[in-house]
N, C-alpha and C positions, 0 to 999 in steps of 0.2 A: 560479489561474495555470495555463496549459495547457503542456502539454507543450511547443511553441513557445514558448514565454513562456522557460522553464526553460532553453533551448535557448541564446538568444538572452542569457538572466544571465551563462550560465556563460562563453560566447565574449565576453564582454565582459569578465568576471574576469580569464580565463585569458591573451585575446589569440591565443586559437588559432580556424581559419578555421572559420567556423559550421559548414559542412558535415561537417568534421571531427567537430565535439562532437555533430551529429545521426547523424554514423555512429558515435559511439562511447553513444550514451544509448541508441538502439536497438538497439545489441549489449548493454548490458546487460541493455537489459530481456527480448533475446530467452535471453540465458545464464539467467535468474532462472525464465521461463517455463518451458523445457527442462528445466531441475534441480526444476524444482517437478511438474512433468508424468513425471520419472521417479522420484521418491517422494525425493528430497534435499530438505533444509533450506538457507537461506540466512542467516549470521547478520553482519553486516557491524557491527565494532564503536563505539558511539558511535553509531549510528544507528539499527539495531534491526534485527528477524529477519523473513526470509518461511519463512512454517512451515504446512506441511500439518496442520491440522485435522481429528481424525476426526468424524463428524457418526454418530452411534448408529441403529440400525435404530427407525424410529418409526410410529405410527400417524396420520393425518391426516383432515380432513374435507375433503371435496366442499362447500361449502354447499348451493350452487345446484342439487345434483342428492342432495344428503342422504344420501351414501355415504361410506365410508371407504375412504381410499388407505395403502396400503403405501411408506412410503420406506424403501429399503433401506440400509442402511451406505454413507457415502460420504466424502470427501474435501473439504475447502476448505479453497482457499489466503488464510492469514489472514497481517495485518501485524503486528507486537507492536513497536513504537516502542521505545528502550533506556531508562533511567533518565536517562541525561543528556538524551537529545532532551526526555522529557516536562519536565525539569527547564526546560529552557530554554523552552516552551513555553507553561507554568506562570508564571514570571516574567517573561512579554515586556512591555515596558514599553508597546508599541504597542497590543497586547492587552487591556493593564489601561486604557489610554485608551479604547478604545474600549468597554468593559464601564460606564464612567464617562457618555460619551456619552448612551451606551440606556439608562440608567436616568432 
């Protein structure tokens, strides 16, 4: 589902004017960017948290040039999904059909 897609569910839920929920889905995602880029957590409950990651100082390989690279300490912004989301997500009954399908 794209972003438009999502856009386009919720303005149909809600009944509020598309434009509207595309100025409000891009102010969220620009407030979560923001708060994540100045070292804040975001934990929104029932649906799960965006959470800077620290990544540890490592040593890497080059293959193709057979050298070692230095990564220094650093940051990623990771998703952590809530126990209810996974729950729900776990027993979609849509899910379980389709896992039935491909087998």
């Amino acid at each position: 589902m794209t972003k438009a897609e999502v856009i386009t569910e919720i303005a149909n839920k809600t009944g509020v004017n598309k434009d509207d929920v595309q100025k409000t889905v891009e102010a969220f995602f620009k407030v979560v960017q923001k708060s994540m880029e100045e070292g804040h957590n975001i934990y929104v409950r029932g649906f799960g948290s965006f959470v800077n990651k620290k990544r540890a100082r490592k040593v890497a390989r080059n293959i193709s040039k057979n050298t070692a690279i230095v990564i220094e300490p650093h940051y990623v912004p990771t998703f952590k999904p809530s126990k209810t989301f996974v729950d729900k997500v776990k027993n979609s009954n849509t899910l379980k059909e389709t896992i039935k399908q491909s087998s």
